[in-house]
C-alpha positions as CSV (number, residue, x, y, z in Angstrom):
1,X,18.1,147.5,196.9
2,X,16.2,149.5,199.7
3,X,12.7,151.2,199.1
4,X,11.7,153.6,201.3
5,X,8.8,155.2,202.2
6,X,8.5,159.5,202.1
7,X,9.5,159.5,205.9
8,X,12.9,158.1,205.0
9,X,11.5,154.7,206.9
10,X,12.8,151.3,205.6
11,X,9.7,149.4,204.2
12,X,11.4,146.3,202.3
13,X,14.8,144.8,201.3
14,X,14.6,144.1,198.0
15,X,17.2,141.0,198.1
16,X,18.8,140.2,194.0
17,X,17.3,137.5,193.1
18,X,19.0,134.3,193.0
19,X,19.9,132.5,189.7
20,X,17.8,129.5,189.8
21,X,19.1,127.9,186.1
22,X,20.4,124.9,186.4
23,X,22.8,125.8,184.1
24,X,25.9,126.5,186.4
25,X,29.6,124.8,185.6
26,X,29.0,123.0,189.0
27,X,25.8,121.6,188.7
28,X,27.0,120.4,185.3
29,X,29.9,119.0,186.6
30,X,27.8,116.8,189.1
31,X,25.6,116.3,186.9
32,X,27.9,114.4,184.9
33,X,29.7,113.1,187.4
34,X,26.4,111.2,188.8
35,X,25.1,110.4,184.9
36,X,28.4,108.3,184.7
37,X,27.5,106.2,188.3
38,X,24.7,105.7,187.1
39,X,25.8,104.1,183.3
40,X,28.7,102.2,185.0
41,X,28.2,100.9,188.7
42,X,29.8,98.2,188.4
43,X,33.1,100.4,187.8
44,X,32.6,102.6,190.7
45,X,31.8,99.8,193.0
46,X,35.3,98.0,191.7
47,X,36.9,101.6,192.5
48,X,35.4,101.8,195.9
49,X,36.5,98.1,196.6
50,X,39.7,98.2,195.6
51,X,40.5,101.7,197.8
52,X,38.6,99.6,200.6
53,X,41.6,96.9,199.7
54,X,44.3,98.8,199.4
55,X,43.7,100.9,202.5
56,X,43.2,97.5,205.1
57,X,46.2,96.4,203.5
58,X,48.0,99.8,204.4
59,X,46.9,99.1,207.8
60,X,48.0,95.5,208.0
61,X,51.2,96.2,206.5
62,X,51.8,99.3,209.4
63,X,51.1,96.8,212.2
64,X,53.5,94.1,210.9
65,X,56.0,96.8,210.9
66,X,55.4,98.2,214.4
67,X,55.8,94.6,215.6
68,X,59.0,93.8,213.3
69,X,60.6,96.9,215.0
70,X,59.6,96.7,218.2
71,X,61.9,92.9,218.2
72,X,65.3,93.7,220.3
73,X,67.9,93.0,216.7
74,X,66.2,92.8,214.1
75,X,65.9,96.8,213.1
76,X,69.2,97.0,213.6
77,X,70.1,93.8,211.6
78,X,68.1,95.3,208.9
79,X,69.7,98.8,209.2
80,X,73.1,97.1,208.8
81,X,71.6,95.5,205.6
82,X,70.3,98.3,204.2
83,X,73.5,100.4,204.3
84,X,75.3,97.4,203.2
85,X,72.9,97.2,200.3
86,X,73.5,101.1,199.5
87,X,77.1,101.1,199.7
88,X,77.5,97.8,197.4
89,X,75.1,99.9,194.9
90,X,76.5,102.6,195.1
91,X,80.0,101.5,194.4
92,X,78.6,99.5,191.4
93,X,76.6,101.8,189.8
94,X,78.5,104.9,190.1
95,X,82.1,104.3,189.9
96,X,82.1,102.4,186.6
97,X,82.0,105.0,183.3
98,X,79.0,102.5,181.6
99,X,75.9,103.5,181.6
């Protein structure tokens, strides 16, 4: 990819030429990908919304648990439920021979 001169100097890089088809997997991909935003918005916007939604409501819900455990008996009230609940399952459900 060097050319040199007769003096063994360096005149030019000769770089390989870059593929400039826009026929790559990638670009196709994208491509696509932006072809379908653009026939279907309203699906996309929905999409976006909804992951919007669902991630306030993850954020809501981690602050109404950070409260409900930070109340002196309650965690441990629930804790007591909860392996009450497993033990009465578990007893139930895998003791008996039915299925």
């Amino acid at each position: 990819n060097f050319s040199s001169t007769s003096g063994g100097q360096i005149d030019s890089i000769n770089a390989p030429s870059a593929s400039t088809s826009n026929d790559s997997l990638p670009y196709k991909i994208l491509e696509a990908f932006f072809d379908d935003i653009a026939d279907r918005p309203q699906f996309y916007l929905n999409l976006v919304g909804i992951s919007g939604g669902v991630y306030m409501l993850s954020l809501l819900l981690n602050v109404v648990l950070d409260v409900v455990n930070n109340l002196p008996v309650l965690p441990d009230l629930l804790t007591l439920v909860g392996m009450g609940y497993t033990v009465w399952f578990a007893s139930k459900y895998t003791t008996s021979g039915e299925f």
